[in-house]
C-alpha positions in Angstrom: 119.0 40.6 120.6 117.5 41.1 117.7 114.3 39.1 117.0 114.4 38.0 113.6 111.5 35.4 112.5 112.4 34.9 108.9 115.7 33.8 106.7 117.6 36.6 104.6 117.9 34.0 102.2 117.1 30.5 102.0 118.9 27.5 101.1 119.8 23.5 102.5 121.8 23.2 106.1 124.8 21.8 106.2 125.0 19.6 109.3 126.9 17.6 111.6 125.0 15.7 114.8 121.9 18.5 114.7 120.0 19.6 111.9 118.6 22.5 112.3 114.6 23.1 112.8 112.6 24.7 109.8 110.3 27.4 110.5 106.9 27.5 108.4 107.1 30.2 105.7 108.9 27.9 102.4 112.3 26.6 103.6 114.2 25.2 101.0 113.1 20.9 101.0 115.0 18.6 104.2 115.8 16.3 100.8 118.0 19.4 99.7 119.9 19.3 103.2 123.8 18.1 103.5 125.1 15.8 105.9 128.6 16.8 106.4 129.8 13.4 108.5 128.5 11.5 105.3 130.1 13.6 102.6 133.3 13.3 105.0 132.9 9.6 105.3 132.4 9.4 101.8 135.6 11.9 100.8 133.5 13.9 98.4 133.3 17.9 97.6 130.4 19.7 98.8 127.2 20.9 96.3 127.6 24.2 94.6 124.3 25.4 96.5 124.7 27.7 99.2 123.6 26.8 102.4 121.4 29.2 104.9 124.2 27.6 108.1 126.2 25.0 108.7 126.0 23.8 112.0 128.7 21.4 113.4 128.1 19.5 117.2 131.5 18.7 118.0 129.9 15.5 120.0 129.1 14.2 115.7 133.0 14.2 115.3 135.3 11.4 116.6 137.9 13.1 118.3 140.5 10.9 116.6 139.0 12.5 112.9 138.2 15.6 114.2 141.2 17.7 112.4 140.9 15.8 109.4 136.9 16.7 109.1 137.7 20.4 109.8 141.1 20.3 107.1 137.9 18.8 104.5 135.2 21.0 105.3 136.8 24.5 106.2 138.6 24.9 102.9 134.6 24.4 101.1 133.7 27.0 103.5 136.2 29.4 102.3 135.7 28.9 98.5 132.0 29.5 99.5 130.5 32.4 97.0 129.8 34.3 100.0 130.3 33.7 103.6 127.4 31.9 105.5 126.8 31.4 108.8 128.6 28.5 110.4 128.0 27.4 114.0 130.1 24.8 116.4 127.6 23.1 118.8 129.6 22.1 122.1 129.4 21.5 125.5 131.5 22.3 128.5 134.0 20.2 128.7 134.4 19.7 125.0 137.4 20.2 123.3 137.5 22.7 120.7 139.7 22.7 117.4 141.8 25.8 117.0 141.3 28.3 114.2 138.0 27.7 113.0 136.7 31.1 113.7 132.8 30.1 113.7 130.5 32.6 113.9 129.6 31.6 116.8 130.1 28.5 119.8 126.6 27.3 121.0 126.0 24.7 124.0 124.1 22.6 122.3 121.1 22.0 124.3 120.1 25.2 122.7 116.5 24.7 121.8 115.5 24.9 118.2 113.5 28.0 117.8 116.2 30.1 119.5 119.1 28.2 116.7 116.3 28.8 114.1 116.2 32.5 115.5 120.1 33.0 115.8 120.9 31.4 112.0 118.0 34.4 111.1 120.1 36.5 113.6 123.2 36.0 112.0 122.2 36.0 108.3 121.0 39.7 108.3 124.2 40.2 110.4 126.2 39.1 107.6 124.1 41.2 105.0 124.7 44.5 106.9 128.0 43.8 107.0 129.1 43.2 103.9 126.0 46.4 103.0 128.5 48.5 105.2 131.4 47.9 103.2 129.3 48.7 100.1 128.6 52.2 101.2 132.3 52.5 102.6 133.8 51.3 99.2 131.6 53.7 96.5 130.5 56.7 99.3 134.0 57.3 101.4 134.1 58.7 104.7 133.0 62.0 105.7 135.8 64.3 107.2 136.2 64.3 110.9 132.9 62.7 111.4 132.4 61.8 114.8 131.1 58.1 116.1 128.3 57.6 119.0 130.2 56.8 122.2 128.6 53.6 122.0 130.6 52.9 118.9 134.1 54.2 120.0 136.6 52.9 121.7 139.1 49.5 121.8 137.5 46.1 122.4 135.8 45.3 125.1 134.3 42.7 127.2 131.8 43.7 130.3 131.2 41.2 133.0 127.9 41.4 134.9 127.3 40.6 138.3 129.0 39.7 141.4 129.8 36.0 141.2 133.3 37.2 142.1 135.1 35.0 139.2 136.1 38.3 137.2 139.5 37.7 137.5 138.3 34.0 135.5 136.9 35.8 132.4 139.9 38.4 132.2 142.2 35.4 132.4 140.2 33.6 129.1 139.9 36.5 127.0 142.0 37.6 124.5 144.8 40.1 125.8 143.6 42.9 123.4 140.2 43.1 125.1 139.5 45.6 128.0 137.4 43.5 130.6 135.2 45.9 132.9 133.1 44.7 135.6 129.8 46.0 136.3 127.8 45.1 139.1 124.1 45.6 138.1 122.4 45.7 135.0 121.7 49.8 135.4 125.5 50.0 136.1 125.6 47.8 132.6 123.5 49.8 130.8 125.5 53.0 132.1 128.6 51.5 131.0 127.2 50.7 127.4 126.4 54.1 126.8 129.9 55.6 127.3 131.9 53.3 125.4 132.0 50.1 122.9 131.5 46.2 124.2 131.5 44.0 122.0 130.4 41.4 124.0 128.7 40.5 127.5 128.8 38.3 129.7 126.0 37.9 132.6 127.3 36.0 135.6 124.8 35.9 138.1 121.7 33.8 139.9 118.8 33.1 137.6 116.4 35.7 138.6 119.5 38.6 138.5 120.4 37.4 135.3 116.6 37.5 133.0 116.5 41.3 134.7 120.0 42.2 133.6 119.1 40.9 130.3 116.2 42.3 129.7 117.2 45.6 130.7 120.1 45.7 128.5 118.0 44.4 125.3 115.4 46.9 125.6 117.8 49.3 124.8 117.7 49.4 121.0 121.5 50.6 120.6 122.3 47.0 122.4 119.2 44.8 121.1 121.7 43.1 119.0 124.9 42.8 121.0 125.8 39.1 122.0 125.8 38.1 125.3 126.5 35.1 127.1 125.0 34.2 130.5 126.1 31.9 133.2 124.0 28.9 134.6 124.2 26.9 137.8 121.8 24.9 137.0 121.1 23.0 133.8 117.3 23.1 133.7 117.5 27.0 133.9 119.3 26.7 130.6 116.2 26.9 127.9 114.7 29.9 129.8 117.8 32.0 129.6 118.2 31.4 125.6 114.7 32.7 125.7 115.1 35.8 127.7 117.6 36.8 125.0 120.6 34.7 125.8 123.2 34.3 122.3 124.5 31.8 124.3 124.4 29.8 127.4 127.5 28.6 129.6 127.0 25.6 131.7 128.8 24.8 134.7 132.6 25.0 134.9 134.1 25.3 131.3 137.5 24.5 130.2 139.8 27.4 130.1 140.6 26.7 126.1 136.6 26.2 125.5 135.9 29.4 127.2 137.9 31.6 125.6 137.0 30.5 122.3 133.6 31.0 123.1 134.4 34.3 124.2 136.3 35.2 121.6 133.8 33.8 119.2 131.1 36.3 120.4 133.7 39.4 120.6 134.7 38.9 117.1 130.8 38.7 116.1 130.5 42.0 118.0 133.2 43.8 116.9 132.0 43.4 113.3 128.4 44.5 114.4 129.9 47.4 115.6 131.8 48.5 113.0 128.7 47.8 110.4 127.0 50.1 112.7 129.6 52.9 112.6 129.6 52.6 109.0 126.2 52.4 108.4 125.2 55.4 111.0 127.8 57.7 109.1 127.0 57.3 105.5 123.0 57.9 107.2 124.5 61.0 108.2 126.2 61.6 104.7 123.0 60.7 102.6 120.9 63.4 104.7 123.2 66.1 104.1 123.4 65.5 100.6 119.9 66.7 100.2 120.9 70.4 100.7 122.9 69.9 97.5 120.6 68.8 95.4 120.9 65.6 96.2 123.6 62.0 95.6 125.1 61.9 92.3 123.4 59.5 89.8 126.5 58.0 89.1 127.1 57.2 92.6 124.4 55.9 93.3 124.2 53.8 90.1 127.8 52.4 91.4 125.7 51.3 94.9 122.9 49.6 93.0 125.3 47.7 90.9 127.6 46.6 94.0 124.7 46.0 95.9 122.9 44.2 93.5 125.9 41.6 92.7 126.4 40.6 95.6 122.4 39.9 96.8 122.9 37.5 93.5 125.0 35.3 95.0 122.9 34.6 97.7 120.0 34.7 95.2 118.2 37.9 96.2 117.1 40.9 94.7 117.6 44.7 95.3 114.3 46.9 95.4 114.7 50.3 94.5 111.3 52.3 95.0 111.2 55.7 93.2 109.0 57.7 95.6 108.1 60.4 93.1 105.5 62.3 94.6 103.4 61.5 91.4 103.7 57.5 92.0 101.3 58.3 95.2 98.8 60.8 93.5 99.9 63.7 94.5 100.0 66.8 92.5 102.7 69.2 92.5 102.3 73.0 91.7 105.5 74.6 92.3 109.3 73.7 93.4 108.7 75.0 96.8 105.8 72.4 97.2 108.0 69.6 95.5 110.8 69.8 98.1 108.1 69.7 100.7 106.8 66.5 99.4 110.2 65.1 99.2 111.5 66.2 102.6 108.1 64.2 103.3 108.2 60.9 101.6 112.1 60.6 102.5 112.0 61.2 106.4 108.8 58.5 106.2 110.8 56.4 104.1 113.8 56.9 106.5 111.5 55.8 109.8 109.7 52.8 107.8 113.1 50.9 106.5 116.1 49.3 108.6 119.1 51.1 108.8 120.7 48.5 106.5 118.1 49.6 103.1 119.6 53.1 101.4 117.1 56.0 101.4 118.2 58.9 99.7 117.5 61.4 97.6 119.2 61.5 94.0 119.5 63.7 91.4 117.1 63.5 88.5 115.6 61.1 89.9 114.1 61.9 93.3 113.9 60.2 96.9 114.6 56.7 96.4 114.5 53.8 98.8 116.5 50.7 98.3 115.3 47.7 100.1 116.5 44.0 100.4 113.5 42.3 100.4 109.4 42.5 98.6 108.5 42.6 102.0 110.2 46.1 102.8 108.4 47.7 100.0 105.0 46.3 100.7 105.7 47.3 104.4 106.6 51.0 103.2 104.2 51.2 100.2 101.2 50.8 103.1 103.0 53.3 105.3 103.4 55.8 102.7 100.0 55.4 101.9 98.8 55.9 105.1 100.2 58.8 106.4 99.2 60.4 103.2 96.0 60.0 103.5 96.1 61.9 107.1 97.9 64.3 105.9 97.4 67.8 104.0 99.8 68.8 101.9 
C-alpha cells in the first residue's frame, strides 16, 4: 500500500473502544478528542470540528444499543462538511450492523502504527478523490480517450493462493463482482496488469502470503490497492499488517462479517480506481494542451477556486507555484529558449509532484504547479534548484 507517515489534515478522533495512536509531528491535543459512547450516553450532538477518523470497535457497543448508537452517530457523519474517514474495528465472529458503509472493516488487533498509517492512507485517498472530481467537473473528458488495462473493466475481486475455499469468497461477495482465482503471486501480478481489481484477497500459509504481498505492492500501479490476507494463526497477525496487509482476517468469519469486510474494501477500491482513471486522463489532457499555447486562464482560475474551497473545509491551503523561468535566475533571450525552459521546469515539476497536485502550463501565466501541502513546494523548490544547477541551458 501506500506508505503515508503524515496526516492530510489534522484534527480530534472520534472514538468508540480504541483511540487511535498519535504520531510525533503536531497532532491536534488528546483533550480535543471525542468519545462517541459518552456523547451517546449523554444524548448530545457532536462538535462542529472535523475529525482526522472516527474509529468505532464494535466490542465498545452493547449489542442491545448498537442500532440506536449507529441511528445517533451516522446522521453527524453525514451532515459532516466533508466526508472523513470512518473505521469499524471487529473481530471474527462479530456481528456487523447493515448499511454503514465504513471506509473500511479492521480486526481490531491491528497494531497502532499500521491504524495510524491507514487513517494517513485513507485521508489522502479521500483528497484524490474528491481532486478527481474537481478536474472531471471544470476540465471534461477528452474524446475517445482510452484507460490503462489496469483501469478497465467491471468489478473485480482476485483470490490468491490455493487454500481451496474459492468457492467461500465467491459465495460472500457481492453478485456484481467478478471473482478470479490466481494461484501465485506472479500469476497475481499477471492478472493485475490486464484488467481492474479492486480488491485482493491473499489466502495462503504465512511465508506464501508476505511473498505474494510483497510482490504485488512493489508494483507501483497496485501499491495502493487493498488487500486482505488470511491467518491461521493469530500471532502471525501483526506481521502481515506490516508486510502491507489493509486488513487481516482471522480464523473462520461469519458469512455476513465477511462479506461486509469484503465489500468494504471493493467499494474503497473501486473509488481508487476511478480517481485514478480520472486523474491519469486529465494528466494526459494538461500535456497536450501545451501544443496550444497552453490551459485557458479561465479554466484554470475555475480549478483554483474549486480546489481551494473545498481544502477550506478541511482547513488546508492550495499552493500554486509560478515556475517562471525568471523566479529561478534564469535569463531568457528568445521564444525559442523560453519554451525550452518551460518544457524544462514542467516535466521536472511533473516527476517531483504526486499525481493528485495540477502541473500545467497556462496561458499568460506560464508552467504552474498546484500543490496541497508547504511541504510539496519545499520538496519541488530544492528539486528545481538542483537540477538547475547541473544543467546548461
Amino acid at each position: 500500500m501506500d506508505v503515508e507517515t503524515s496526516l492530510s489534515w489534522r484534527g480530534p478522533y472520534w472514538y468508540a473502544g480504541r483511540r487511535p495512536r498519535r504520531n510525533s509531528n503536531g497532532d491536534a491535543p488528546e483533550a480535543l478528542d471525542v468519545s462517541l459512547v459518552k456523547m451517546f450516553d449523554r444524548g448530545s450532538r457532536l462538535p462542529m470540528a472535523l475529525p482526522a477518523a472516527v474509529v468505532v470497535d464494535i466490542d465498545a457497543i452493547d449489542e442491545v444499543r448498537r442500532d440506536a448508537f449507529f441511528d445517533w452517530l451516522m446522521p453527524q457523519l453525514r451532515g459532516l462538511d466533508c466526508e472523513v474517514p470512518f473505521y469499524l474495528l471487529t473481530g471474527s465472529d462479530d456481528l456487523l450492523p447493515r448499511g454503514l458503509q465504513p471506509t473500511a472493516i479492521i480486526d481490531r488487533i491491528v497494531p497502532d502504527e499500521v491504524l495510524l498509517m491507514l487513517i494517513c492512507i485513507h485521508q489522502r485517498a479521500l483528497l484524490r478523490s474528491e481532486e478527481a472530481q474537481h478536474r472531471r467537473r471544470v476540465f471534461g473528458r477528452i474524446p475517445g480517450f482510452g484507460s490503462a488495462p489496469h483501469h478497465s473493466g467491471s468489478s473485480g475481486l482476485l483470490v490468491v493462493g490455493l487454500s481451496g475455499r474459492f468457492l467461500e469468497w465467491q459465495d460472500a461477495s457481492e453478485q456484481k463482482v467478478e471473482v478470479v482465482g490466481a494461484f501465485d503471486g506472479n500469476m497475481a501480478v499477471e492478472f493485475m496488469s490486464k484488467r481492474a481489481f479492486d480488491a485482493v484477497v491473499i489466502d495462503a500459509p504465512f511465508e506464501d502470503a508476505v511473498d505474494y504481498m510483497q510482490q504485488i505492492r512493489r508494483d507501483a500501479r497496485f501499491a495502493g490497492l487493498p488487500v486482505l490476507a488470511v491467518c491461521e494463526r493469530e500471532e502471525d497477525l501483526v506481521q502481515l499488517f506490516r508486510h502491507g496487509a489493509s486488513d487481516v482476517l482471522v480464523g473462520e468469519n461469519r458469512k455476513e462479517t465477511l462479506g461486509q469486510r469484503l465489500n468494504a474494501a471493493i467499494r474503497f477500491g473501486k473509488r481508487r480506481r476511478l480517481a485514478d482513471r480520472v486523474l491519469a486522463e486529465s494528466h494526459t489532457w494538461l500535456r497536450r494542451q501545451v501544443t496550444v499555447g497552453g490551459l485557458g486562464v479561465e479554466e484554470y482560475t475555475a480549478y483554483l477556486e474549486a480546489c481551494s474551497n473545498a481544502l477550506a473545509v478541511r482547513g488546508l491551503d492550495l499552493w500554486e507555484m509560478r515556475l517562471q523561468p525568471e523566479n529561478f535566475g534564469i535569463q531568457v533571450t528568445s521564444r525559442e529558449e523560453l519554451e525550452e525552459i518551460n518544457a524544462t521546469l514542467l516535466s521536472i515539476a511533473d516527476a517531483t509532484s504526486r499525481d493528485e497536485d495540477l502541473v500545467c502550463l497556462v496561458r499568460e501565466f506560464g508552467p504552474v504547479a498546484v500543490l496541497k501541502n508547504e511541504e510539496g513546494t519545499t520538496r519541488l523548490q530544492k528539486r528545481i534548484n538542483s537540477i538547475l544547477s547541473h544543467t546548461v541551458l
